[in-house]
N, C-alpha and C positions, 0 to 999 in steps of 0.2 A: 471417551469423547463421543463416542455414538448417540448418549442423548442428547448432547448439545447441538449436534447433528442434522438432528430428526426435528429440534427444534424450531432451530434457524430456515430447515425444508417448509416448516408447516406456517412460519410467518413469513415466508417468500411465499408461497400459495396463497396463503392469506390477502397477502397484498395484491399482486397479480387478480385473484378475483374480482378485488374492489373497484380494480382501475379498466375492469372489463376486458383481460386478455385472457384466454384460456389458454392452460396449457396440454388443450388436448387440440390440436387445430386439425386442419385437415391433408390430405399427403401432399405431403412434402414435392417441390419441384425444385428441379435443377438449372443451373444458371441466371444468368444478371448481374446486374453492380448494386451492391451495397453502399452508400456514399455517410460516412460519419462525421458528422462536427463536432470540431473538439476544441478545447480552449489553448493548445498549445502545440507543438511538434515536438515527437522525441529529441533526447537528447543524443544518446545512441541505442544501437541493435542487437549487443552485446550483452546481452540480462548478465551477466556474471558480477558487471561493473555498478550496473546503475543500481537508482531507489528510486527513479521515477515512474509516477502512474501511465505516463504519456509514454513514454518507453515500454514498459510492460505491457500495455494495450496490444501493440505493435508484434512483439517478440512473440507473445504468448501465440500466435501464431503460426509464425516460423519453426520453432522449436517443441521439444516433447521433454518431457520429465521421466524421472524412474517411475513416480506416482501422481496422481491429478487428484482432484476434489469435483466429486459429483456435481453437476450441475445444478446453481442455488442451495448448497450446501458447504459444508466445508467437512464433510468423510471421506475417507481417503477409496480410491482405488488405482487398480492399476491401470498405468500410462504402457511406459516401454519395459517394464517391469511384472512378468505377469504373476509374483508369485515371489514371497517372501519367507526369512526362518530368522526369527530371534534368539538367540541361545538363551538360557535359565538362569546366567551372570547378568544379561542385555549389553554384552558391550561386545555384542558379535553379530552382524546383520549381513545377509547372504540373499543374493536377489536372482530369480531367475529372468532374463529376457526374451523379449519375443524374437522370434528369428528371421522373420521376412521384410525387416525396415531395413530403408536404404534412406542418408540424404540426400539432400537435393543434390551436391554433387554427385554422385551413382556409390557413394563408398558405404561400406555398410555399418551399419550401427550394431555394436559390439561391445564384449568385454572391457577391449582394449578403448575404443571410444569412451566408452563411464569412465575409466582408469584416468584418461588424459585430461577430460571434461573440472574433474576433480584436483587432479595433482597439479594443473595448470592453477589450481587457486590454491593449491593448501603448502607446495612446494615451490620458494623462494627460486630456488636452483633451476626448477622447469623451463625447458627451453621457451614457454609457452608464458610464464611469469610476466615478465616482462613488457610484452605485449600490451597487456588490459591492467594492470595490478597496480595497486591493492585491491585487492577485493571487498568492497564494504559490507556488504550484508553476509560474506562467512565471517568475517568476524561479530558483524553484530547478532548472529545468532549461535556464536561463541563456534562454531564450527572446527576453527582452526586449531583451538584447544582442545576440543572434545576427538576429532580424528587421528588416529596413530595411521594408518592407513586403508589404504584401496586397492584391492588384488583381484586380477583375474587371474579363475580357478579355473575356467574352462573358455572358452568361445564364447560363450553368453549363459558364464555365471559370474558374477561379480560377489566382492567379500568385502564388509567395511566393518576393520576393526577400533574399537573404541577405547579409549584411555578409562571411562568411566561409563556405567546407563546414563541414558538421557532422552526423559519421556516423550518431548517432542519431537524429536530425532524422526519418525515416518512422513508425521506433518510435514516439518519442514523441508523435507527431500520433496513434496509436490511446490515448493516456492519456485517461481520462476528464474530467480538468481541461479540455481540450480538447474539449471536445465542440459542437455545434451548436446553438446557440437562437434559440428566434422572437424576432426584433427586436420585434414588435408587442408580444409580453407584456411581453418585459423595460421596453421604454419604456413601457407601462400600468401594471405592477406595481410598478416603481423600487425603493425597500430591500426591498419586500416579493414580490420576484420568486424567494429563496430559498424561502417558504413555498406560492408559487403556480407552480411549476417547468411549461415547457410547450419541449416540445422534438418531435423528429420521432419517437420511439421505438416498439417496439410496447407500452408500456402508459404509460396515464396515471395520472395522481392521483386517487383518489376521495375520501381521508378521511385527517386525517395529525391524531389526535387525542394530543399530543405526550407522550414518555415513557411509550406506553400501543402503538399500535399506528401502522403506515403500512398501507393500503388501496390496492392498484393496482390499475384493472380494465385489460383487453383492448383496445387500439387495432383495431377492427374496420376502419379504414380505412390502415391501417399500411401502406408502399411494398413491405415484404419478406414480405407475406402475414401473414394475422391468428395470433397466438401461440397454441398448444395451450388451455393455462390460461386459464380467464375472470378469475379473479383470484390475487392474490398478494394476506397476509396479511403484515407483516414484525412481530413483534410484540418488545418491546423487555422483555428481564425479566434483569435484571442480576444476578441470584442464580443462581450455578452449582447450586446444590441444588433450587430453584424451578424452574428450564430443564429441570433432569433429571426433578423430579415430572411434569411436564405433558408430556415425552416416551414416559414410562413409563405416563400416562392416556391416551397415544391422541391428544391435544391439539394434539400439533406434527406435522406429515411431516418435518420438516427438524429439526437441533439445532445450532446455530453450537457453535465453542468447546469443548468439552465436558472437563471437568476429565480428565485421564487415566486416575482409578480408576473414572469415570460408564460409561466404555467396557465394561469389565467388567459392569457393573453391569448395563448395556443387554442385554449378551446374553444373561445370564444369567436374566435377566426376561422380557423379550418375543422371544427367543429367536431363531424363522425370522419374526418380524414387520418385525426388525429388520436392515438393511444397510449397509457401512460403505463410504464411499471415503474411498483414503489415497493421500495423494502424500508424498514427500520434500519438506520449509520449504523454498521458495524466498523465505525469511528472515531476519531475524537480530532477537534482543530482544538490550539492550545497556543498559548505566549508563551516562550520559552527564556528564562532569565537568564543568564549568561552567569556565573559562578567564578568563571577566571577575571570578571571585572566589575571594578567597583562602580558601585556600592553594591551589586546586586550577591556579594559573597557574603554581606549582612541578611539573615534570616529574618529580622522585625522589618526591612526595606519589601524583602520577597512579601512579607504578607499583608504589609501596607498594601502593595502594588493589589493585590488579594482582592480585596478590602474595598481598593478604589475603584472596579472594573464592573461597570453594572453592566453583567450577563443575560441578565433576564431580556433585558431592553436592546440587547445586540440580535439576540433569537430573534425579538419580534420585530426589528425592523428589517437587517439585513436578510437574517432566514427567511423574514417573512412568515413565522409559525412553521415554518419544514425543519424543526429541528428540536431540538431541548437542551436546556442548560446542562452542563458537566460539572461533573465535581470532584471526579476520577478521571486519571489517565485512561481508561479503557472502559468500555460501552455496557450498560447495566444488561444486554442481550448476551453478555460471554457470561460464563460459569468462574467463579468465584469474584464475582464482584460484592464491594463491603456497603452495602446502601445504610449501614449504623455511622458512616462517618456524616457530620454535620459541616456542609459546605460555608465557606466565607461569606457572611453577609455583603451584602453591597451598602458600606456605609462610609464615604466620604471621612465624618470625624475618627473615625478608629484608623481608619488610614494616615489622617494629620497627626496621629494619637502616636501612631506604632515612629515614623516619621521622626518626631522629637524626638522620641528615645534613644532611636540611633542620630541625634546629633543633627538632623536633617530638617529642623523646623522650618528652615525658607526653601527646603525641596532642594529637585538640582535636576540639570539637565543632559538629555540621553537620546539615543534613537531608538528607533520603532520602526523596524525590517518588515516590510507588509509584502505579501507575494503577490508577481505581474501576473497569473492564471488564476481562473478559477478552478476548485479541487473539489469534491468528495464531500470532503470534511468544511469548506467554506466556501461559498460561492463569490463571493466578491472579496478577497485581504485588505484591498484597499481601502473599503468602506470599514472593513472591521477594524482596520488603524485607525482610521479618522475619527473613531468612535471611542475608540481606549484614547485616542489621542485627547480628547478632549474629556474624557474624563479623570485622566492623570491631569490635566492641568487645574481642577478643582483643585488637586490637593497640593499644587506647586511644584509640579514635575513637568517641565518642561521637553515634551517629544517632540524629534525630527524624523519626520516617515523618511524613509528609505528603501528603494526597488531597482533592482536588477533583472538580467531578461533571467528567466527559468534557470538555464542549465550554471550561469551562475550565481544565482541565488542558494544554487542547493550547493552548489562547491565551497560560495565563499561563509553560508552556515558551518558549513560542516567543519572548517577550518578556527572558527569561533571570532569572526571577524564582527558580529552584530553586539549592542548589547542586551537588546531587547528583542527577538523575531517570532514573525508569526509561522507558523507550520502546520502537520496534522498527518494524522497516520491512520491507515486502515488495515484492517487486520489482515497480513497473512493467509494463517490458519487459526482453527477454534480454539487457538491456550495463550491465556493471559500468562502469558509466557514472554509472546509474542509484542505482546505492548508492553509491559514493564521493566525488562531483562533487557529489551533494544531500545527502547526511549530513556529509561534513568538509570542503567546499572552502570559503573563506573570503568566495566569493561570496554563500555563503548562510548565513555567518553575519552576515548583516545583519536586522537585527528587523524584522518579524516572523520567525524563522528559521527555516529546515529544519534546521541545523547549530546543535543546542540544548548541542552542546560550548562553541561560539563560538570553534573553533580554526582562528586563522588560519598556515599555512603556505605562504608563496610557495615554497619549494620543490616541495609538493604541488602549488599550485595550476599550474605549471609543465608536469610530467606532464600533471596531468588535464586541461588545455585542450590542449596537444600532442596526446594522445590522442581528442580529440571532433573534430578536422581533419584526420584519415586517417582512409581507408578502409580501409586495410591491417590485416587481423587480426593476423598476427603482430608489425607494429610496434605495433601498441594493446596487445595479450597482455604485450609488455616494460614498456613505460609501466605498465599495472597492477599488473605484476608487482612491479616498485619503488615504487610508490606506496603500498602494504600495508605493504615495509618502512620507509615514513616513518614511517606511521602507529602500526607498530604500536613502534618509537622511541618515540615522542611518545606514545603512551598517552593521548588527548584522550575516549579510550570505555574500557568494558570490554565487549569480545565476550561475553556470556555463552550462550546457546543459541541454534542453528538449532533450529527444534519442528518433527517431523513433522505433519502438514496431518491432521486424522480428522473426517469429519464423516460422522455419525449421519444414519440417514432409514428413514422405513419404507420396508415390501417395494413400495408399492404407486408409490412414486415411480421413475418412467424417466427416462434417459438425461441424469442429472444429471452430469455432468462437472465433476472439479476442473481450476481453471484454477491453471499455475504464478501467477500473478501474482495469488492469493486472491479473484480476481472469485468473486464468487456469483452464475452467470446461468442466468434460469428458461426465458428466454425458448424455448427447446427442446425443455424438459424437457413432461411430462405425466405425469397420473395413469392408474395401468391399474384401471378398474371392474371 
């Protein structure tokens, strides 16, 4: 994975230069507020539970991992983990920790912390279970299957033995789902250890005054030395024209999201106040067709729907050109992508075509789930339903948009409540792994799902487990390679855009780096007074 690595490093640079930020600035100072606009509020605090970006954001600062991802990269190093052994089988991984972290409550982070961190999600029985559980993202990164156990060997050496190898297995131990928390809180706090989050990180919780703002001050006692910034502001304002008002007063350093025409707008207003980092979507937003109802378990319906969704013209208006048509579940910037597969034209009559054949010549009527935030992967859902909306009705498919606030829109997806919704995923870590294994494999169309198609393929599933029990890149590259042409057969999604990554900041914010995998992390950055 290392070159993929160095890759994704060298077109974060890339970008960064373009937009006039170096990333060599000047020293570094300590203190100030941070203040972030963002298009939504977590959901909760507790990364073990969630799959939201707006939570993650959050967490990723509270909390520490066994391993992290360099900065604008996705290569692994170590977090609280200083030092790793794979055995010559790989289904025995053995970590050594560092010894002077403490959480925030004063307990120390230890063997037996990783042990509990873990067992709390992968044992039923755990006093800790119960609390937060199910865990969705160990299962959707098959976790719960792949772990036989987690042992502490000493004080701070940890053992995770494995049912099988499983190449991404390092990667994914840096996901934030994953991360380390005080046993003492969690078992104090119980259901309500989401809203009282207490982890080894360097900033804590000050004030989480909900759908309004999150408050992180400064861990002044933190293991990796105390963070630039005294605080971070994460403040939640869901109106793309509101986010842009209060960037445009001086209000925000930071803009999440930012509709494509704001960008403009930005420079042309605040001018040299204002500066941009841009990476290439290490993403994909995507319509995801529902499988357990009809009609969408008819395959000539799926790629009608294909057929009818003019892509190109969603890029350019909503993107605004910050983006590129998809045609693949995952971003032609990850390594084993099939760019030989010939995407769905945009042609209305093949759509009427595919339609009658399954029985459907006067169409039929459905909803179309469009998400209330802006993400990543789409800036406005809204606008992109209203767009598929009307271009399903060319062909006699009558949609009804559909929105809910955030936290349950992802619940009531996940439950398979839509028949048509919009989503979108950004990678993890660097293995197409990561997007095809957790968005179509059938493992995880088990409810609560990752896989809100609910498309199950043993053929698929076939590949992609072959592929997560080698090491070998170019045997996984082939596996992936034909795993795209299952999928994109089967039409269980519609690829609609990779979005280029643009996030707005004023001048006075340093050494902000975009991470491929959409982390927003402060902990480095600082303000120049």
């Amino acid at each position: 994975m290392q070159p993929i690595s160095r890759i994704c490093g060298l077109l974060l640079l890339a970008a960064l230069s373009m937009s006039g930020i170096s990333a060599f600035a000047a020293e570094p100072q300590k203190g100030g507020t941070l203040i972030f606009g963002r298009g939504g509020d977590s959901v909760g605090l507790d990364p073990a539970n969630r799959t939201d970006g707006e939570s993650f954001n959050v967490t990723d600062h509270i909390y520490d991992s066994l391993v992290t991802f360099k900065q604008g990269t996705t290569e692994v190093i170590p977090n609280l983990a200083t030092k790793w052994d794979i055995s010559a089988d790989g289904k025995t991984y053995t970590f050594q920790l560092v010894k002077n972290a403490k959480f925030h409550d004063g307990t120390p982070v230890n063997a037996e912390a990783v042990v509990f961190s873990f067992k709390r999600q992968l044992d039923d029985k755990h006093p800790a279970y119960k609390f937060s559980g199910p865990y969705s993202y160990l299962a959707a990164m098959g976790l719960d299957k792949l772990i036989k156990d987690v042992v502490k060997v000493d004080e701070f050496t940890v053992r995770f033995d494995l049912n099988k190898p499983n190449a991404p297995l390092i990667s994914t131990l840096g996901m934030q789902a994953f991360a380390i928390v005080s046993p003492t809180a969690v078992l104090k706090y119980k259901l309500d250890f989401a809203q009282n989050p207490v982890g080894s990180g360097p900033y804590k919780l000050k004030v989480w005054e909900k759908k309004q703002k999150i408050v992180l001050e400064a861990n002044p006692d933190y293991w990796g030395g105390t963070p630039y910034l005294k605080t971070i502001i994460f403040r939640a304002i869901p109106d793309n024209n509101t986010r842009l008002q209060e960037m445009m007063a001086g209000k925000l350093h930071v803009m999440d999201n930012p509709d494509s025409n704001h960008i403009k707008a930005l420079e042309d207003k605040l001018k040299a106040k204002v500066k941009f980092a841009k990476a290439p979507g290490f993403n994909v937003g995507y319509l995801a067709l529902n499988q357990d109802k009809k009609p969408f378990d008819n395959v000539k319906v799926r790629r009608a729907i294909a057929h009818a969704i003019n892509k190109q013209a969603i890029v350019d208006t909503v993107y605004n050109g910050y983006g590129m048509v998809a045609k693949n579940p995952m971003p032609p910037s990850i390594w084993g992508y099939n760019n030989d597969i010939k995407d769905y034209e945009y042609s209305p009559e093949k759509a009427k075509a595919l339609l009658k054949e399954a029985g459907l010549e006067n169409g039929f009527e459905t909803d179309l789930w469009a998400m209330p935030v802006p993400r990543p992967y789409m800036p406005d859902g809204r606008k992109v339903a209203e767009a598929i909306q009307g271009d399903l009705a060319k062909v006699g498919i009558k949609a009804k948009i559909v929105s809910y606030d955030w936290g349950t829109y992802l619940k009531q997806t996940s439950e398979g409540q839509h028949s048509m919704a919009l989503l979108g995923w950004t990678g993890d870590i660097g293995d197409p792994d990561n997007f095809l294994y957790v968005l179509l494999d059938k493992d995880n169309a088990v409810k609560p799902a990752q896989n809100i198609s609910f498309y199950k393929s043993d053929k698929l599933h076939e590949l992609l487990t072959k592929a997560q029990v080698t090491s070998d890149v170019p045997t996984r590259t082939k596996l992936y390679m034909e795993a795209q042409k299952i999928i994109h057969e089967d039409a269980p999604m519609v690829p609609i855009a990779h979005s280029e990554v643009v996030l707005p900041m004023s001048a006075d914010v340093q050494n902000l780096i975009l991470d491929p995998t959409g982390r927003r992390r402060f902990a480095e950055v600082w303000l120049q007074k």
